[in-house]
Each structure stands twice: as C-alpha cells, then as structure tokens.
N, C-alpha and C positions, 0 to 999 in steps of 0.2 A: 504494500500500500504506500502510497506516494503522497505525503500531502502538498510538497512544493518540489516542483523541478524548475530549478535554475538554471535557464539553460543559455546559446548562445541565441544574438538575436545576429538578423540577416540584413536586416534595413533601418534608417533611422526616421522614426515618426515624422509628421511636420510637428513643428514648435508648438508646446502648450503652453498653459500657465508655468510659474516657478511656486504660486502658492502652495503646491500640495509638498512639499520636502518643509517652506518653511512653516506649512502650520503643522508638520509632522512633531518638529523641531522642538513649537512654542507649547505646543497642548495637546503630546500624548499619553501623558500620562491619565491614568486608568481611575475614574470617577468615581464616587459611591453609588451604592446598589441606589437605583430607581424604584418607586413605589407606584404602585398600584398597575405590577403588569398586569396583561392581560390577553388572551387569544388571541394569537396574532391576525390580524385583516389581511392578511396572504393569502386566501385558501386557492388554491387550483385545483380543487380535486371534490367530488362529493359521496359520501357516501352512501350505495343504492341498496335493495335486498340482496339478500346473497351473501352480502362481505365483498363488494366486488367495487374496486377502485376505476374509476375514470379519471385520464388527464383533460384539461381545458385549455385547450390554444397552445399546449405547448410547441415547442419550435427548436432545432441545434443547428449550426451555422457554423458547421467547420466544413475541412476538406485537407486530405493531405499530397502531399508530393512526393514521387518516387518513390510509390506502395509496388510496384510492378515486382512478378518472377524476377530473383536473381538479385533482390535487395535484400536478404535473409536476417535477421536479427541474431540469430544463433552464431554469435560469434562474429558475422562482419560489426561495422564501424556506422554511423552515422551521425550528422550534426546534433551536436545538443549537449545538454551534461547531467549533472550529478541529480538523480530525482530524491528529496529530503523528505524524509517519511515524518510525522508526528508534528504536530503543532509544536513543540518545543523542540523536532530537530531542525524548524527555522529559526528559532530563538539563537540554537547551540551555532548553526553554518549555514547563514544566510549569507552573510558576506561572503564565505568560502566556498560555495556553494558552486561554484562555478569550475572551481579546480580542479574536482577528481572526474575521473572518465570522461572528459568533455565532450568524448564525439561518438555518441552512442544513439541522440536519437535524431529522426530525420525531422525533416522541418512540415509545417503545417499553413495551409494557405489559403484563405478565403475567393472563388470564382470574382471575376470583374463583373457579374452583374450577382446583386442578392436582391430579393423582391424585397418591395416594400416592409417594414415590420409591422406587424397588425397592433392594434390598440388593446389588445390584451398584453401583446406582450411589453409592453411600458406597466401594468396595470400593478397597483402600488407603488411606483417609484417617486409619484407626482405629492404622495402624503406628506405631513408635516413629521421633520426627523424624529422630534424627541417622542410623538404618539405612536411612530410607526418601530420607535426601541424597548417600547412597555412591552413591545409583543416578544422580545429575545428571551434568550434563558439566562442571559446576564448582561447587565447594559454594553455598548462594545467597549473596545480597546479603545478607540479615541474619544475623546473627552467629546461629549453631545455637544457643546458649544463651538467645538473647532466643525466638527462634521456638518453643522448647520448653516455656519458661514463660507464652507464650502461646498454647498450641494452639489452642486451642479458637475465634479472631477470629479475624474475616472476614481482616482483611491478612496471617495467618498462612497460614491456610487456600487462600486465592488464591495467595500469593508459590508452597507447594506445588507447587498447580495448574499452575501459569503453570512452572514448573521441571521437574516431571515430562512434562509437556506438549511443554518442548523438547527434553527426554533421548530421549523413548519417539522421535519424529519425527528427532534427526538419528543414532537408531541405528539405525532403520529405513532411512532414505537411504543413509548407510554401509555397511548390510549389502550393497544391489545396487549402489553404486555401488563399494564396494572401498576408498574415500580415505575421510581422516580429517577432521575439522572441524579447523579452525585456533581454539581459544577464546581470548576478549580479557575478558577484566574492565577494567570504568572505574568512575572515583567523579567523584561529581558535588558539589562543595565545599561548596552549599548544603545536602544532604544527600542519602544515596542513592548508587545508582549503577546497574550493568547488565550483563551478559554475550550477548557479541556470538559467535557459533558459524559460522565462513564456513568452507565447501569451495570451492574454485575449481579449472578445468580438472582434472575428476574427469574418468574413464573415460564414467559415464554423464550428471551434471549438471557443465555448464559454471560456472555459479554458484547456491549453497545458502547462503542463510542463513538462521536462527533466532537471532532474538534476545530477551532476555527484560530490563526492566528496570525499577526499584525504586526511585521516588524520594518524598520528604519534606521539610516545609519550613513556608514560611507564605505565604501568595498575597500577591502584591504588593499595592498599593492600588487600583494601576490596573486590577489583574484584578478587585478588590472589585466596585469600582466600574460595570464592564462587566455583570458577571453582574445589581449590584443596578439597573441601566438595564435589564435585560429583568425586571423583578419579583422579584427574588430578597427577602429579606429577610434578612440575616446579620449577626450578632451577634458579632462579634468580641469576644477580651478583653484587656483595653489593646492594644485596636487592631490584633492577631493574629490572623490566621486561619488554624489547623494544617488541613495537609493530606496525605493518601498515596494514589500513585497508583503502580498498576503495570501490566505486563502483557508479554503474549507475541504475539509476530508473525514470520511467515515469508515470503519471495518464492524458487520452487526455477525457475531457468532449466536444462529439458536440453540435451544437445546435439541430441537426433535430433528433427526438427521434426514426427516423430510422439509427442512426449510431449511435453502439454501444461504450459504454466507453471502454479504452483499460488500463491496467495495465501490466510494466514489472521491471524486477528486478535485478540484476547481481551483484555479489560482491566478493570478496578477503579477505580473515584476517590474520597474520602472527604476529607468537610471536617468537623472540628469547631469548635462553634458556644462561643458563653461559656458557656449553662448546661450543657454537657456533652453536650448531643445532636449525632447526624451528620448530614449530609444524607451519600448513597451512591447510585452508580448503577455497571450496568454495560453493557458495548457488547463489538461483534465480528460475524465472519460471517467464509464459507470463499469463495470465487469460484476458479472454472477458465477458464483463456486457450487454450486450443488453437491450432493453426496452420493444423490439417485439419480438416473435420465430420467424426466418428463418433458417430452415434445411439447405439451400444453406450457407448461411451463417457459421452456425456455423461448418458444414462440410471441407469449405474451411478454416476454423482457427485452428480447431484441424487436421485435415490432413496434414495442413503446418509441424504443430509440432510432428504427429506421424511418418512422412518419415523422417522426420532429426531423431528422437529416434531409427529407425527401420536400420538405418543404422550402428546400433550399438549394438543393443538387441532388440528384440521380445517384452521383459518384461520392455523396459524404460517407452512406453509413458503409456500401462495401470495404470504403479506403480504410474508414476509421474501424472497422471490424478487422482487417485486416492487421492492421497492427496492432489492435490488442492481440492478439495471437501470437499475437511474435514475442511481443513485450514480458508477458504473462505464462513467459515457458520457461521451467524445471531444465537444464538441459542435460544435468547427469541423473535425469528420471527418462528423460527423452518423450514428458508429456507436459500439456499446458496445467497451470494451476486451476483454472476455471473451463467454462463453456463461455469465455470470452464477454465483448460487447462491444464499446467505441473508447479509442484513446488517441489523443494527440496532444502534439504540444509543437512551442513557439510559433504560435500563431500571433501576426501581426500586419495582417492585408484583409481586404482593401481600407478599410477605415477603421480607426479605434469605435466608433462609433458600433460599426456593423459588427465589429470581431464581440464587443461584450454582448449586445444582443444574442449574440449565438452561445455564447458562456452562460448566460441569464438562461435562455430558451432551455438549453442543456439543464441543467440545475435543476430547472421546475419538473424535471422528468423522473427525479431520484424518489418519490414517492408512488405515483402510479406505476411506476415499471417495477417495484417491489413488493408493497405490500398487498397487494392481489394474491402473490405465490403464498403470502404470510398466512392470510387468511385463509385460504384453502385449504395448507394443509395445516392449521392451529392444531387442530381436534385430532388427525391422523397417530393411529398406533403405530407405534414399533418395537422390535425387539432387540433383546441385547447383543446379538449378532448385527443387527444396522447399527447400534450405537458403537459397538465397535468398531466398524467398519469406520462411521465418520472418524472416530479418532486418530487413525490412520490416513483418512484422507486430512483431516488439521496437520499432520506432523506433515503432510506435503506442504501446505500452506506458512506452516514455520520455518520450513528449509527454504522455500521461496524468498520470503523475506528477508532472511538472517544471512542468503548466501550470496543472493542476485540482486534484491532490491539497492540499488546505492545509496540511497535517503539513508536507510538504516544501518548501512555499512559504514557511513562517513559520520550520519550524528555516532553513532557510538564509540568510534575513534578519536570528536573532539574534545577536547578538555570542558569542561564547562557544560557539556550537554546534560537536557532535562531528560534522564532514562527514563523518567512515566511515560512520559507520553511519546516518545520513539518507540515504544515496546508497545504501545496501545493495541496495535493491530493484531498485535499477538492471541489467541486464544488461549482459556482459564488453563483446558487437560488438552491435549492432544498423544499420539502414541505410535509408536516403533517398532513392528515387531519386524526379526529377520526373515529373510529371503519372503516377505508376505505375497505371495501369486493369488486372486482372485481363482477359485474351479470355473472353468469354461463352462459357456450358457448360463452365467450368473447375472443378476442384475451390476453386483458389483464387477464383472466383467465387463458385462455392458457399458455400465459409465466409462474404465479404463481405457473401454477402444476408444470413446468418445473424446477423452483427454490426450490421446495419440493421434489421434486422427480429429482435426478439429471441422466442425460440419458447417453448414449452412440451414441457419435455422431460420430463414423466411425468405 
C-alpha cells in the first residue's frame, strides 16, 4: 500500500500563486478539535434494499503512457520513484522521497481533449470551509483559517478532498461494522503532519485504517540533486526548494475471508521553483485482494472503476488496469497480490484543473466499488479451513509490502520515521506455512491461477 509516491515530474506547470508554501509556512500548525461535527454533506452514494450501494456521477480522468507489451514491470525500469506507504512515512521521507528507486514507474497523462466536468462533480467543493470540516473525523492539518483564505488552490482544495474522502469511507465502514475509529493526529517538526483513523478487532473488519497526511518543507539537496540526475531542471532560491505534498490512503483487513481486502491511494506533490512557478503532479488507484474468486464480485469493483474511466477515455481503465498488475506483483511468488484494479501516477496534463477533477472523480468511487462486496457477503459462513487459507493469503500480502513496496522499505530505513503508521497496512494475524500447494480443482486453487494469471474482468 502506497500512500504517497514521490515521484519524478516531466513538465513544468504554468505559474501559480506562491501563496500556498507561504500560508503553508504561516498557519500549519494543527488547530483544536472543532465542535459540533457532524455527517458529513458529501454523500455520493444511497442506500437501497438489498444492502446494495450505488455511485452518483462519479467520474476518473487518468490515462497512462507506454502500458504496451514489452514495458514489463517485473524487473525493467520506468520513470518515477520511491512510493511512501503510511501517512507518517510522509512525515519520516517526504523530502527524500524522491531518492530511492527513482525510475520505476512510468508516467501518466491526461488525453488533449476531456469533456466537460459535470456539476456533480464540483458538488460540495462550493461549501463554506469550516461547515464542510464539522463533517471530518478530525478537523484537518491546516489551520481552518489558513484553508479558508485560500480556497480556491490546489493544496486547499486537495487537503479537502483527501479529508472528506476519509470521513465519507471510515463512516461508511463504521456504519456495518458497528466500532469506532481510534483517530491519532501527528506533527511532523519539519512541517506538516497527518491523521491516522484505525478500527481494530471490529465485529466485521479485523483491521481498518485510513489515513490522511499533510506535509511541507524544503527538499533536501540530496533529493535536488537525484531528481536533477534524471533531467529535472530546478531553480531553487538561495538554495531552497518549497515543497507540499499530501494525500489519503487506506488498507480495510475483514474478518470473514469472504470479504475481500481493499487498498486505495490518492495524492498531491508540488514544488516551487525561484521565479514562482510549480512543477505539480498527481498519482493513486483503488486495487481489490480477495481470498475467494467471485466473478460477481470482482465484476462489480472493476466496472465501478471502468464507467468512471470511460467517461473520459476508452483507453483509461484498460491502461490503468494494466499497471496495477504489474505494480501489484509478488515476483518470487511469480503471482499478483490482488485481482488488481487502476493505478497510476505522475500525472500532470493537460490542466491542473482537469488532472484533480479526475483524482476527485476517482476518490468518490472508493465506496460504491467496495462496500457492495461488504454487504453481501457480511452474513456469509465459513470455515476454519477458508480462515486458514486467508491467513496464508495475508502472509502474501505482508511479503508484498515488506519486500517490494518502496514506501515501506525507505520509511522504515529513515531515522525518525513514525513505524504506526508505515506498518498500518499490515494485517492483525497473517500465516506461513511450508511448501503450502492449494489440491487441484480447489477453490483455493482456483483463486491461485487467478493470481498467476491475471484476467479481464469486464
């Protein structure tokens, strides 16, 4: 799980404001709790008889570049860098973030024509800040007063996003699961900081977290210097390179090892330059882990994500399915960690404008594309043979993490890093046994080819 990949950018914005470093600067430090939250006015989703979730207008607005045969992720190389798992492993290597693995993922790049966005999808951005922060699960990282004198920029706008994002998803969780989030606020001394949201041993998920977090600063030298070894060209002034990077990510472990694990991702980076221009990019994608095959299932999770892409391009969700697969592969299992979904990153065309639209439209999809499956199979029996089974498939999902994920491999090598919340993604139990082979015509064989062989599920 990835919560910020820092990666390289390819192009340089047109010129924004400078206000968003200096009000980062003046007023982020982290406010007292707000009173009188309250559900938040977000809702994109209703629910019908059944248990059966619908999205409303949602919409994703990527597209990647150089997805074709013969670009393999398994070992070749591609632009980009180090992906920083855990809200606190942006706190620990934000700045550094940039340094380890830099050329691993390819670039991501919005068509020259996007339709128009519909007026749903602005729909709550227009509210008044501090009523539409009653609805969070903890007021944000930046002080209500700095975020309200600049509405209208990108890092206002995103920090939002990225907050309402986690409110709408761990009240949704809450709602079937009955237990509360445990919220942690941290400040990161260089600047910034984060809100970490854990359920543990819930009735329905074993562990849930959403994290969201908001840092600021100035890139090392040695992060300079990395990016400007792959081409970068940056213009520091006296020697300073401002930067804000945020975002939001989730890893939901249930108990019943017919409700699949869920991972999501979303995130922001911005550097400004001496004469006042930004370089900006953005990245993310949702992936599903299951333990069993169902076709219903995983039909309904990438169809969610394929009509939001298709309202934008033909070519988003295959591209962006495409590389989660790649991304999301074991490779001394020689299988994917999941049944996939969409991922990309350094996205930064054609417009800042249109690129968060498609981050936004994205986002709004992490509820209807999951908790359908949740609901379904809530009630479903199992026995101690599938519970074992999932614990064997968790111990793939820990070696995933602990071995390939970079996020997790670099916070835990910096000094300083917050190991809660890098480890977040982790699951409670998970289990090992030797030489374990699934018996042929099993279900649990079944899922394995599926994980070797990744399919096309819409």
């Amino acid at each position: 799980m990835a919560t910020f990949v820092f990666f390289s950018v390819n192009r340089t914005a047109q010129t924004t404001a400078r206000r968003c470093f200096i009000s980062h600067s003046n007023g982020l430090a982290s406010t007292g709790h707000l009173s009188s939250f309250h559900s938040s006015s977000v809702r994109r989703w209703t629910s019908l008889p059944g248990s059966r979730w619908f999205s409303r207008g949602t919409g994703v607005r990527f597209m990647s570049q150089g997805t074709g045969a013969g670009r393999s992720a398994y070992g070749r190389t591609r632009r980009g860098a180090l992906a920083l798992t855990g809200a606190a492993a942006a706190a620990a290597a934000a700045v550094a973030g940039f340094m380890a693995n830099a050329s691993h993922f390819q670039r991501a790049e919005m068509a020259s024509r996007v339709p128009q966005v519909a007026e749903e999808e602005r729909e709550g951005e227009e509210g008044d800040i501090l009523e539409r922060c009653r609805g969070f699960m903890s007021p944000p990282v930046t002080d209500v007063e700095v975020l309200q004198q600049r509405k209208g920029e990108m890092c206002t706008r995103m920090e939002m996003l990225i907050m309402e994002t986690q409110a709408e998803f761990c009240k949704a969780l809450q709602k079937v699961d009955g237990g509360t989030f445990k919220v942690d606020r941290w400040e990161r001394k260089e600047g910034g900081g984060g809100i970490s949201c854990v359920m543990q041993d819930g009735k329905v998920f074993e562990k849930a977290g959403v994290n969201v977090s908001v840092v600021f600063g100035n890139l090392t030298e040695e992060a300079a210097r990395q990016m400007r070894s792959r081409g970068k060209v940056l213009k520091g002034k006296d020697g300073k390179l401002p930067f804000c990077a945020m975002g939001v990510s989730s890893v939901i472990h249930p108990k019943n090892p017919h409700i699949p694990t869920v991972h999501f991702n979303y995130r922001y980076f911005e550097i400004e330059e001496e004469d006042g221009s930004k370089q900006w990019w953005f990245g993310g994608g949702t992936d599903l882990t299951p333990i069993y095959v169902s076709k219903e299932d995983a039909f309904l999770f990438h169809n969610t994500l394929k009509e939001a892409c298709d309202k934008h391009h033909p070519q988003y969700y295959p591209d962006f399915k495409k590389w989660c697969d790649r991304y999301f592969y074991i490779r001394h299992r020689g299988e994917t960690r999941g049944i996939g979904g969409i991922f990309f990153d350094d996205l930064d065309s054609p417009s800042q404008e249109e690129a968060f639209s498609f981050v936004r439209s994205c986002a709004r999809t992490v509820v209807p594309c999951y908790l359908p499956i949740v609901h379904k199979h809530l009630n479903d029996a199992f026995t101690d043979e599938e519970k074992d089974w999932q614990q064997v498939r968790r111990g793939r999902y820990v070696e995933f993490n602990l071995v390939y994920d970079r996020g997790v491999k670099f916070g835990l090598a910096t000094p300083g890093s917050r190991i809660e919340s890098i480890l977040m993604s982790l699951p409670l139990t998970a289990r090992w046994e030797y030489m374990h082979e699934p018996a042929k015509g099993t279900q649990e064989a079944e899922m394995l080819e599926v994980l070797r062989n990744p399919k096309e599920w819409v």
